[in-house]
N, C-alpha and C positions, 0 to 999 in steps of 0.2 A: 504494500500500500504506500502510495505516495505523502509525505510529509509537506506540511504547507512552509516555507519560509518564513525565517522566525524576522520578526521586526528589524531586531538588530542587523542582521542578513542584507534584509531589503535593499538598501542602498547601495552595498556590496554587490550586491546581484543586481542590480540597475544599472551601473557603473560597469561592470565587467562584458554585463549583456551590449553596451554601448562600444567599449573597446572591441570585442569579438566584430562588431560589424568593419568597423573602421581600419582593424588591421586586416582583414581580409579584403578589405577593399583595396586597398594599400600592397598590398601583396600582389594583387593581381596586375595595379596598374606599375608598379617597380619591375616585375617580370616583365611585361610587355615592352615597357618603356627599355627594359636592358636588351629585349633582342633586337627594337630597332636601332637603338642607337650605338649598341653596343659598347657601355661603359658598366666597366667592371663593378663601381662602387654602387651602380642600379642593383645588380646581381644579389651583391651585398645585406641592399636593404633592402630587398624582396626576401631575405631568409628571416633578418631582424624582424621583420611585420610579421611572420609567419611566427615566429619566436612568439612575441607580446601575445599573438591568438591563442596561442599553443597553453602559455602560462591564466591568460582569462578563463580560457574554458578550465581547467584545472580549479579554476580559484571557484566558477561560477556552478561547477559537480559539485565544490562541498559545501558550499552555502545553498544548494537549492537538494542538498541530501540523494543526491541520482546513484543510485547503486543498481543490482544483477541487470536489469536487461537495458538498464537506461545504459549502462557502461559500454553496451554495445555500439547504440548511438550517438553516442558523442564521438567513441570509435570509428564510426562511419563518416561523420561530420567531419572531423580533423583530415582523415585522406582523400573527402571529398574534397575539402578547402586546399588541399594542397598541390589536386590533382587536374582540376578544374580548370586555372590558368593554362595548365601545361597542354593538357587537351582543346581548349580552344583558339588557343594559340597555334599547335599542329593543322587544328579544321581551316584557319583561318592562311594560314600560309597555301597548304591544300587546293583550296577555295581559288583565292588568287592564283597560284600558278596554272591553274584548267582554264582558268579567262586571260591569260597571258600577261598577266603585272608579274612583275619581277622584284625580290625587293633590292636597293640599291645597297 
């Protein structure tokens, strides 16, 4: 049975739930930005973003009490998040070279 998040929690888990958006957004656009441009330190902080995600959702499983089958997906989520840029980035290179853009 699910436990409700205790008061003190709340803010913790508001907070964390807000980071998790933001470094995966960040993540994605640090990946992209480093294969067009190809600057190493994009690279960089496209793992750092992934990091900060990595350590919220950790923080936001024990303040919102997620254990046996939630453990799964958060599991899921994390290699979703991390798998996602990689995969549409492939589609998207893909995509363009069938229509004959190349990238520079």
């Amino acid at each position: 049975m699910l436990q409700p998040v205790e008061l003190k929690d709340f803010f913790i888990t508001f907070f964390a739930s807000g980071i998790i958006i933001v470094s995966g957004a960040l993540y994605a656009l640090f990946y992209a930005f480093y294969h067009l441009k190809k600057i190493a330190v994009l690279n960089y902080l496209a793992y750092v973003s992934y990091f900060v995600l990595f350590i919220s959702v950790l923080i936001i499983t024990q303040t919102m009490h997620l254990d046996k089958i939630w453990t799964i997906v958060v599991i899921a989520m994390l290699v979703g998040y991390f798998l996602a840029p990689r995969g549409i980035w492939h589609l998207c290179v893909a995509t363009h070279k069938e229509k004959g853009y190349e990238q520079k």
